[in-house]
C-alpha positions in Angstrom: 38.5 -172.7 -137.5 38.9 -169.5 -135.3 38.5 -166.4 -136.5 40.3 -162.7 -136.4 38.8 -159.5 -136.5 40.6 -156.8 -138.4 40.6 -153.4 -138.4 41.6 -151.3 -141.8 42.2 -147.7 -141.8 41.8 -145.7 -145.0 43.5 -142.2 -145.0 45.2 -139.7 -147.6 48.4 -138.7 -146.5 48.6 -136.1 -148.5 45.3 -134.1 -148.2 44.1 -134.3 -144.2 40.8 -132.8 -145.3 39.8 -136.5 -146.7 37.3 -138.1 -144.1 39.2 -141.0 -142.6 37.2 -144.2 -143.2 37.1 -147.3 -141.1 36.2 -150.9 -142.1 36.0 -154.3 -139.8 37.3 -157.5 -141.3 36.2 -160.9 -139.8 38.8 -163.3 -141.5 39.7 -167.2 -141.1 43.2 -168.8 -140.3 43.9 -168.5 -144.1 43.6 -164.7 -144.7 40.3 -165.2 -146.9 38.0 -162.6 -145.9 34.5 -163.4 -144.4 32.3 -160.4 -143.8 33.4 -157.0 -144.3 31.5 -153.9 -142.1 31.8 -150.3 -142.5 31.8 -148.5 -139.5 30.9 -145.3 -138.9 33.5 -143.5 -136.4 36.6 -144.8 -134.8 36.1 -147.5 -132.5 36.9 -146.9 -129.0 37.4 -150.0 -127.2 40.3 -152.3 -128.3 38.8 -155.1 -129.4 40.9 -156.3 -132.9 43.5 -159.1 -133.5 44.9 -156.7 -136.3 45.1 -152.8 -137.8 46.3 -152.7 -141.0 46.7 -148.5 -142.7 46.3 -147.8 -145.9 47.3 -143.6 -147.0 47.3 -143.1 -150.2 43.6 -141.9 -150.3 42.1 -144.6 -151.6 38.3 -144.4 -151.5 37.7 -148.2 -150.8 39.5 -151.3 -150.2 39.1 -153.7 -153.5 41.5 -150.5 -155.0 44.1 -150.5 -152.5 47.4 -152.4 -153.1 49.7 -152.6 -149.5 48.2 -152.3 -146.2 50.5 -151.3 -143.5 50.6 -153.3 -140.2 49.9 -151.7 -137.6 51.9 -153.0 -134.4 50.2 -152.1 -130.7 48.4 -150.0 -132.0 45.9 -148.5 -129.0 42.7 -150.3 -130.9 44.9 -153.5 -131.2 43.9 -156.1 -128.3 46.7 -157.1 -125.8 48.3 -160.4 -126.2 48.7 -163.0 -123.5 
């Protein structure tokens, strides 16, 4: 069973002012979810399989609807 880290972005499009707010997934081949981790800034090395946005100022993830995949994107980790 190998697992994929994910990394999910939660923004407001519409008012900037909201923090931005950063959450890592670790998730099996199946899509269930694992562990969940808030993180406190934006990473800075690119170390996830995935990034997945959410905008519509959602203050957590259990609320939001659609996520947004995010392709090479710069925290995404190159493919060989």
């Amino acid at each position: 069973m190998k697992e994929r880290k994910i990394l999910v972005i939660l923004s407001n499009r519409l008012n900037r002012s909201q923090k931005v707010r950063f959450l890592e997934l670790d998730c099996d081949d199946k899509g269930n979810i694992l562990k969940e981790h808030p993180l406190r800034a934006e990473p800075k090395v690119p170390k996830f399989d995935e990034v997945w946005e959410y905008d519509d100022g959602k203050p957590d993830m259990s609320t939001c609807h659609r996520f947004k995949c995010k392709y090479r994107h710069k925290l995404e980790k190159k493919k060989v």
